[in-house]
C-alpha positions in Angstrom: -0.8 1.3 -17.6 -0.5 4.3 -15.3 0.7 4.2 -11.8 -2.6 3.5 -10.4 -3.6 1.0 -12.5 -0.7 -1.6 -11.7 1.7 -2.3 -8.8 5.3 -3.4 -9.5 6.0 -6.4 -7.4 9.6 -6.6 -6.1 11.2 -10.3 -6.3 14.2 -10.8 -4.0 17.5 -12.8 -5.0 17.0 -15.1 -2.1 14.0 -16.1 -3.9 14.1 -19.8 -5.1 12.0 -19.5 -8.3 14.9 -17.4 -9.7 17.4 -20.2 -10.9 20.6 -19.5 -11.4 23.7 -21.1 -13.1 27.4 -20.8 -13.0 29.8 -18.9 -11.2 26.9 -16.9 -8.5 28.1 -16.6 -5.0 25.7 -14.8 -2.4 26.3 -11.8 0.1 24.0 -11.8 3.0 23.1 -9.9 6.3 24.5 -6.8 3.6 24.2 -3.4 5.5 24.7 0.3 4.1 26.8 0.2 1.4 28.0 3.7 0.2 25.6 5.4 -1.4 23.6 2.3 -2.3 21.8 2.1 1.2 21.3 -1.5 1.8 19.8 -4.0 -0.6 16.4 -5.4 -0.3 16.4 -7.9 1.9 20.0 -7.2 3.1 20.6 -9.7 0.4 22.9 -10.0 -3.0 23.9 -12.3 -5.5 27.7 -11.4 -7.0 29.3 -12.5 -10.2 33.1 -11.9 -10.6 33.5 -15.4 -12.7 33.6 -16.5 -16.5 30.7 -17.1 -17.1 27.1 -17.4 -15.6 23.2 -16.5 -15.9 19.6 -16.6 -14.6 16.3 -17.0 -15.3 13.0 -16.1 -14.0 9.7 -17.1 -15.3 6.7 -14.6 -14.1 3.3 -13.6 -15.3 3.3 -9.3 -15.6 3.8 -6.4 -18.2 7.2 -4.9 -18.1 10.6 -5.6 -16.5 13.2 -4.1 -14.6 16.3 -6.1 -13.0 18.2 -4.0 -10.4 22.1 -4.5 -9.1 25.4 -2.7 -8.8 29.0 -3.2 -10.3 32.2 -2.5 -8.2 35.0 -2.2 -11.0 37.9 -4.5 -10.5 41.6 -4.4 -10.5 42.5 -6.6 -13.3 44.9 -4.0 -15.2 44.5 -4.3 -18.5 41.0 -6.7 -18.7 38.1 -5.5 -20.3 35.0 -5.4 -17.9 32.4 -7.8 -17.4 29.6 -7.9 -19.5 26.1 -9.0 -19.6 22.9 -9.2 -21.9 19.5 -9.5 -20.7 16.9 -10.8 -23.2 12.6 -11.4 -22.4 10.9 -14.4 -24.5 14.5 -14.8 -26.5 14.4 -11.0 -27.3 17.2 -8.9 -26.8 16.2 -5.8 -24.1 19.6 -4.6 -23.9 22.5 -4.9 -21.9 26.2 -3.6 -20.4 26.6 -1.9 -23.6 25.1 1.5 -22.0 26.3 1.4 -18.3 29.2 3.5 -17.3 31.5 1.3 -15.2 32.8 4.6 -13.6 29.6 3.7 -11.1 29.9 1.8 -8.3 28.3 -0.5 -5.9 27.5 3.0 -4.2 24.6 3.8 -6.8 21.5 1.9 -7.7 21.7 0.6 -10.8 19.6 -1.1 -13.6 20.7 -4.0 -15.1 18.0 -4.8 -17.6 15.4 -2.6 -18.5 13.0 -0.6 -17.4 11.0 -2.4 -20.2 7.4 -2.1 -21.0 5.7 -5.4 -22.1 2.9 -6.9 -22.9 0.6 -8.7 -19.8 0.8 -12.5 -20.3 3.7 -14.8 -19.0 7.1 -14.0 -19.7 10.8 -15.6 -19.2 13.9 -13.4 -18.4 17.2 -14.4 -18.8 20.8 -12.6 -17.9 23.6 -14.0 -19.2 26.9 -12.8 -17.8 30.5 -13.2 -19.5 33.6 -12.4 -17.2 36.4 -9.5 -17.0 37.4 -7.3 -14.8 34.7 -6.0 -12.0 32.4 -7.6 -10.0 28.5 -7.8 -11.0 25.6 -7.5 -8.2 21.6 -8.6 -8.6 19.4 -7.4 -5.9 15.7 -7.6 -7.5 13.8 -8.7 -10.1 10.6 -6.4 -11.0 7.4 -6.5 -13.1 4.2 -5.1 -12.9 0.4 -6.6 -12.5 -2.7 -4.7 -12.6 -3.8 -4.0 -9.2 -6.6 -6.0 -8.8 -4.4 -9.5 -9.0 -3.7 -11.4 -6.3 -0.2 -11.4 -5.1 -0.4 -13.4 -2.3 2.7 -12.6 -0.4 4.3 -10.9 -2.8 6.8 -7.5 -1.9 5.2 -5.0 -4.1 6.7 -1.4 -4.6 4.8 1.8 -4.5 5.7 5.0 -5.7 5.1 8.6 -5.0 2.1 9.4 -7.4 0.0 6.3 -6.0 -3.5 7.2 -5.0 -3.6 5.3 -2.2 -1.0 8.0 -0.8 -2.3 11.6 0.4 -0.3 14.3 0.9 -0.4 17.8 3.0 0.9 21.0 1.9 5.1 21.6 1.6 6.1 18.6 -1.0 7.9 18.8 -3.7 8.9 16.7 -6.5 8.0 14.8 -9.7 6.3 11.1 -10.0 9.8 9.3 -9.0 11.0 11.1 -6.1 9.7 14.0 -4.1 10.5 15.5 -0.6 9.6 18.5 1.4 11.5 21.0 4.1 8.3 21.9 5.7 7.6 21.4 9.1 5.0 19.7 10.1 4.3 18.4 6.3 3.0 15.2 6.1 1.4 11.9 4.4 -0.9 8.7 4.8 -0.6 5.8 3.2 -3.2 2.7 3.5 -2.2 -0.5 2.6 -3.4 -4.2 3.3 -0.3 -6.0 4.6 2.2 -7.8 6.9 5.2 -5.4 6.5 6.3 -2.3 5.2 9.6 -0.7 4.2 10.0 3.5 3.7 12.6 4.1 1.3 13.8 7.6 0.9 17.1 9.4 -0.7 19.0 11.9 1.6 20.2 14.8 -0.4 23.9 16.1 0.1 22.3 20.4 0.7 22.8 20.3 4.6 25.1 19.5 7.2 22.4 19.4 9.8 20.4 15.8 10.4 16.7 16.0 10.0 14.0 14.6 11.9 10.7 12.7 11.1 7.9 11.2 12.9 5.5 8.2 12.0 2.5 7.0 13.7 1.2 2.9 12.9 -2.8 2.1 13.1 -3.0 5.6 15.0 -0.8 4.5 18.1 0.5 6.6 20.5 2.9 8.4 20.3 4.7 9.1 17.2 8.2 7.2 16.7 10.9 9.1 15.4 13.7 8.5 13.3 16.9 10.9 12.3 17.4 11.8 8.6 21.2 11.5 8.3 23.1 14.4 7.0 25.5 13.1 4.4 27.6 16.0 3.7 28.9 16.4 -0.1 27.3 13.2 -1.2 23.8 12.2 -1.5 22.4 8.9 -0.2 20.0 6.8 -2.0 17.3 3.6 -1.1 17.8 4.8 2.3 15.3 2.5 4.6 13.9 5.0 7.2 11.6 2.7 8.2 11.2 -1.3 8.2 8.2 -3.0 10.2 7.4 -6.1 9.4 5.3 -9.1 11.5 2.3 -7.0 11.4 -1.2 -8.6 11.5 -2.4 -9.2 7.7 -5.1 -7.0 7.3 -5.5 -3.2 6.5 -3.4 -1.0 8.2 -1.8 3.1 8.0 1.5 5.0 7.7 1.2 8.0 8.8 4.9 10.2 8.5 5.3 14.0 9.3 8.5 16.6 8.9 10.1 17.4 12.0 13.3 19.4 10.2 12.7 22.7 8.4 14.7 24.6 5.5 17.9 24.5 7.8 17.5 20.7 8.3 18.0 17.5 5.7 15.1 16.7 3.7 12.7 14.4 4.2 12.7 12.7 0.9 10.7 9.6 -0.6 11.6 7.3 -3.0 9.1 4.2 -2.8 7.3 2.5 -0.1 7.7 -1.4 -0.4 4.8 -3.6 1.5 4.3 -7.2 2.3 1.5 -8.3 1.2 -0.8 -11.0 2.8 -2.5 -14.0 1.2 -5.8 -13.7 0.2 -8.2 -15.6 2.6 -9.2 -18.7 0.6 -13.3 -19.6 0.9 -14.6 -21.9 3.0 -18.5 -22.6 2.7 -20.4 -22.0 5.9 -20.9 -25.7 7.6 -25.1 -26.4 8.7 -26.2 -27.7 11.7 -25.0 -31.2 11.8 -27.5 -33.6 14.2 -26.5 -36.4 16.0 -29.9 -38.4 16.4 -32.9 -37.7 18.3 -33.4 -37.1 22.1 -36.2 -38.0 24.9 -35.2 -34.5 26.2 -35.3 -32.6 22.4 -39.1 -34.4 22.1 -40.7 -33.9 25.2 -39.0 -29.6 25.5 -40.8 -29.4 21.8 -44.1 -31.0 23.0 -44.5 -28.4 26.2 -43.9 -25.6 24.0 -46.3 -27.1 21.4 -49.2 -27.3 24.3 -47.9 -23.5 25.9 -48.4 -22.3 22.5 -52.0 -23.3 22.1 -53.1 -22.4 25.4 -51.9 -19.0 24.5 -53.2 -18.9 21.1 -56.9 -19.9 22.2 -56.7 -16.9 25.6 -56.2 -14.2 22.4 -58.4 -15.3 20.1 -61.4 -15.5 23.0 -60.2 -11.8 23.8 -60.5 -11.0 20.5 -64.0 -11.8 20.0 -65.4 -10.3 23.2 -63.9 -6.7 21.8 -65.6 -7.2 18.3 -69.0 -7.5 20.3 -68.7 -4.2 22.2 -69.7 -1.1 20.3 -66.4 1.3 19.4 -66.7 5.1 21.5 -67.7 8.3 20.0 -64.3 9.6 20.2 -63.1 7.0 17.2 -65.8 7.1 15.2 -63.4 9.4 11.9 -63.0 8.5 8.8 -59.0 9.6 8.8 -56.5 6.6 10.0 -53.3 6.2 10.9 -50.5 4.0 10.4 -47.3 4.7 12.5 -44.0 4.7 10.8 -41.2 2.2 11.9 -37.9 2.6 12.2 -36.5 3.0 8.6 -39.8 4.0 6.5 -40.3 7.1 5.2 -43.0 9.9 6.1 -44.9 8.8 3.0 -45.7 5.3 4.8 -48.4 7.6 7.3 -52.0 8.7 6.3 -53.5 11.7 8.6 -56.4 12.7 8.9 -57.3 16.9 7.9 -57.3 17.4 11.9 -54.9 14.9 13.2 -52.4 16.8 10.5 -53.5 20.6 11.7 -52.7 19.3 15.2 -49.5 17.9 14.8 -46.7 19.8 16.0 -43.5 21.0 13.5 -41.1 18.4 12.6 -37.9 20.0 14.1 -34.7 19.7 11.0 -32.7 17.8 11.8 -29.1 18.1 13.5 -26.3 19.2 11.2 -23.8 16.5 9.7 -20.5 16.5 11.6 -17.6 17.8 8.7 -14.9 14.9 7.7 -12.6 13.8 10.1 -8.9 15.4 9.7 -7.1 12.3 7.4 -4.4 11.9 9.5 -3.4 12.3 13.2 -0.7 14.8 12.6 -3.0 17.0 10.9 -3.9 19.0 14.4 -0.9 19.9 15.0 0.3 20.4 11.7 1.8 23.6 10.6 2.1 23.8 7.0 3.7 26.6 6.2 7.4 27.2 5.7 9.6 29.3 8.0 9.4 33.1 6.6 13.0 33.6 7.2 14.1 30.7 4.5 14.7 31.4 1.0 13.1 28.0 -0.1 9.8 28.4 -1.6 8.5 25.1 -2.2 6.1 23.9 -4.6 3.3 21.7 -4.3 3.4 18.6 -5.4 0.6 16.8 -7.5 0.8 13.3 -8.3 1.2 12.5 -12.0 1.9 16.0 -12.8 5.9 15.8 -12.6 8.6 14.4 -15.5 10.7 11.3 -14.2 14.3 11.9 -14.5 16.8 9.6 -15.2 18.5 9.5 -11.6 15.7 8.7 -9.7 13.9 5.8 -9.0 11.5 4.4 -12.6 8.1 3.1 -12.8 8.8 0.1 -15.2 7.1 1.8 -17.7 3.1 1.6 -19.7 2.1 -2.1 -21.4 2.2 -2.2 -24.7 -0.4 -3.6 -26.8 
């Protein structure tokens, strides 16, 4: 599956369908931490025990379990390990992380793993030594027509329902611009949404961005941090949530330039809202008859005769006077309503000579600019800089291995 076939829906450790078992203690109201940003949620579950697990049943393709480590200070102990395994199968494990990483980077416990759509079972089974072991989400991918219900999903830069301007750049996992005025629109039907972006470590100078909700006046801003010599990742720039379920619009525009921090995106996570369930249109119900219903229906009964026997004497008086001279043609004429074409009239050879020129009709107005920042826009970079960007297509960049996957095509 590409990117716009499915949507990978985030599942938070707070969640109760995730069970877990041993030696788990949780972190909450968890800020910025390092590099990390905050976790989803501002939630965590830690393991620093001997031993412990989890285990999630879900119905998806693919899997991807994310957390952090913070290495300990038993001298001498071998670090904690884990192994994460899908339906009983192996995925793999702590074998391949470097421990050198800390809770300052994003890391990926299990997976990405592409599987095949049906129901599936994870399970993480720790085994203690030195360090400490974090689990922030649990993700997996559905096609995008299922229903979520309130699921967090995750979307990432090369979804179509995202349109950008001029001045990004990037590949399918992470892109950002240093344009001014450069921005993006993103629809989506929801109760929340969350902007994650990554802050790069080129400038010592804070950026600035603007957004704009449902088109309301006027645009919020929010400063892009300057980190210095290291780079911040998962950085939330924006986090609304409590919104009416129903469609709604993100619109986000540059306000740095080449001299400023970079206004970088990562993934955009929304809330989604229940699907309204059905419920059959009731018919009149009646309670039993009334004098008042009968006699109103008899009085319209009698008007409507009365009425009916006034046209029907008119009627016949016309039929016995002779028609005038100046109708006597063999043309006729039917008009056309509201909604019939000109093929619905038949004219006569001299009503049609006398019938003035139909005047064309008024020019279709152009498209309406896609976002509200697109007026004032200006899209092209400072000519002073020595940054040339390049434009950024969806689907046409590599992922790298630092940023941000998709989970990854299901196999069949």
């Amino acid at each position: 599956m590409s990117f716009n076939t499915s949507r990978q829906v985030v599942i938070d450790d707070s969640d109760p369908r995730v069970q877990w078992t041993g030696d788990w203690f949780i972190r909450d109201s968890v800020g910025q931490v390092g590099r990390w940003s905050a976790p989803f949620l501002n939630t965590l579950h830690g393991f620093n025990g001997s031993s412990a697990s989890l285990s999630f049943p879900y119905y998806g393709s693919g899997m991807l379990v994310t957390g952090g480590l913070t290495p300990g200070d038993r001298l001498g102990s071998a670090p904690a390990t884990w192994q994460c395994l899908v339906d009983g199968v192996v995925i793999n494990g702590s074998d391949r992380v470097n421990w050198s990483l800390t809770l300052d980077r994003l890391l990926y416990l299990c997976g990405p793993t592409p599987l095949l759509l049906k129901n599936h079972t994870l399970q993480l089974s720790l085994s203690g030594g030195a360090g400490m072991v974090w689990v922030d989400t649990i993700e997996y991918r559905v096609p995008t027509a299922a229903d979520v219900g309130e699921e967090w999903t995750r979307v990432l830069p090369s979804d179509e329902s995202i349109l950008y301007s001029d001045g990004w750049e990037g590949n399918d996992t992470l892109i950002w611009t240093y344009s001014y005025g450069a921005w993006l629109t993103y629809d989506f039907i929801g109760e929340g949404v969350t902007w994650s972006g990554h802050i790069f470590n080129d400038s010592a100078v804070p950026g600035l961005g603007y957004y704009i909700l449902d088109g309301q006046q006027p645009p919020k801003s929010f400063v892009i941090p300057a980190t210095g010599s290291e780079s911040l990742s998962n950085y939330a720039y924006i986090n609304i949530t409590g919104l009416n379920p129903g469609p709604h619009r993100l619109e986000l525009r540059n306000g740095g330039n080449e001299t400023t921090a970079a206004l970088g995106f990562r993934s955009i996570l929304t809330q989604n809202t229940l699907s309204p369930s059905f419920q059959p249109r009731k018919g009149p119900q009646t309670s039993g008859k009334t004098i008042g219903g009968v006699v109103g229906g008899a009085l319209c009964a009698v008007l409507l005769l009365i009425i009916l026997a006034i046209l029907i004497r008119q009627r016949r008086k016309r039929r016995q006077q002779p028609p005038p001279a100046a109708m006597n043609h063999r043309g006729s004429f039917r008009p056309v309503f509201e909604g019939r074409t000109a093929a619905t009239a038949t004219l006569s050879n001299a009503e049609m000579a006398q019938r003035p020129p139909t005047a064309p009709p008024p020019p279709t107005p152009g498209p309406r600019p896609p976002t509200a920042f697109s007026q004032d826009r200006i899209s092209a970079t400072s000519p002073n800089s020595e940054h040339v960007p390049v434009q950024y297509t969806p689907g046409g960049g590599a992922a790298t291995t630092n940023h941000y996957p998709g989970i990854g095509a299901q196999t069949h």
